[in-house]
C-alpha positions in Angstrom: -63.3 0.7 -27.5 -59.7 0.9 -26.3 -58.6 -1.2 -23.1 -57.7 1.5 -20.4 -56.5 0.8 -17.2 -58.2 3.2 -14.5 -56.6 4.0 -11.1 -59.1 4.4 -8.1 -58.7 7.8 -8.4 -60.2 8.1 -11.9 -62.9 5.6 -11.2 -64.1 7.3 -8.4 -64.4 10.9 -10.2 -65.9 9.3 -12.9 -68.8 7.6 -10.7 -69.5 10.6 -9.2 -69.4 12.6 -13.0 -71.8 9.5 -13.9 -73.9 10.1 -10.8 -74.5 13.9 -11.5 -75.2 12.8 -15.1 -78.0 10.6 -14.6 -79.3 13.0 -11.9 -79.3 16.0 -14.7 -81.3 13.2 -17.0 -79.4 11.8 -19.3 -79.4 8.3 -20.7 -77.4 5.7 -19.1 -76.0 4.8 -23.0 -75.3 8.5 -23.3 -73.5 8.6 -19.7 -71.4 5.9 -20.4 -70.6 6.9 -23.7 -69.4 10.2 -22.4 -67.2 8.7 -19.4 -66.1 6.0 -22.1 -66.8 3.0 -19.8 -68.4 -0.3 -21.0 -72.1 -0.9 -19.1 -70.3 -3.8 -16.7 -67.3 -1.7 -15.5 -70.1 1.2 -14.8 -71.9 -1.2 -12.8 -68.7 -2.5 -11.0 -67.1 0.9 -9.7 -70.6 2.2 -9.0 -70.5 -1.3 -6.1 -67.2 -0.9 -5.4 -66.2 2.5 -5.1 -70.0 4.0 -4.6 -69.8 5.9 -2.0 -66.0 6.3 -1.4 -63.8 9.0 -1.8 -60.9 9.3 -3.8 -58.8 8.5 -1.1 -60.2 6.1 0.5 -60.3 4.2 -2.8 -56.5 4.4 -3.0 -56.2 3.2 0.3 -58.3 0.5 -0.2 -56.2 -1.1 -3.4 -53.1 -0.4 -0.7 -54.6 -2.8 1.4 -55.9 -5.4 -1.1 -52.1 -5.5 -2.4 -50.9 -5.8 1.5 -53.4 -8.4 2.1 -52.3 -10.3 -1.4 -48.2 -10.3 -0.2 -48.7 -11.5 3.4 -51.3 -14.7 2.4 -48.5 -15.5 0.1 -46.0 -15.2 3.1 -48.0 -17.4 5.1 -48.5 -19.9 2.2 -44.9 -20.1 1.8 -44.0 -20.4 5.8 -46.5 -23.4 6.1 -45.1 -25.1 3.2 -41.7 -24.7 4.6 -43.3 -25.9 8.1 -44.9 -28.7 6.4 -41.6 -29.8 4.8 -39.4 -29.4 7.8 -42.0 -31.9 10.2 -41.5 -34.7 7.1 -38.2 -34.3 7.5 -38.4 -34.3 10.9 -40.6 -37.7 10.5 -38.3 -38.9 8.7 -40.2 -39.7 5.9 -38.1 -38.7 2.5 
């Protein structure tokens, strides 16, 4: 199967394609063969985005990636606090 990156978007719209699937009685091998999604990525977006929106899905990455670049701005300002008090100390 080819690698294929989803956005949000897509995996929520195919959750919900899954969702009616199963509900109509199909297989889950036959629903995931249709959406062409491996059984563990299924199983992921269905507790990640189960209930969401497609919106709310792309607002939520938004926010992981916020999240992500201001721990690595605090990482970096304690490093540069932690240097600046050896200095300080004398200790170089």
């Amino acid at each position: 199967m080819k690698r294929h990156r989803h956005t949000p978007e897509q995996a929520v719209r195919k959750v919900r394609e899954g969702e009616r699937l199963l509900n109509e009685g199909k297989d889950i091998a036959e629903v995931l063969r249709h959406l062409e999604i491996a059984e563990s990525t299924w199983n992921r977006w269905r507790n990640q985005y189960g209930g969401m929106k497609a919106e709310e899905a792309k607002r939520l990455k938004e926010l992981e990636r916020e999240n992500g670049r201001l721990k690595k701005l605090l990482a970096e300002a304690e490093l540069d606090k932690a240097m600046l008090k050896e200095l300080a100390e004398g200790k170089w």
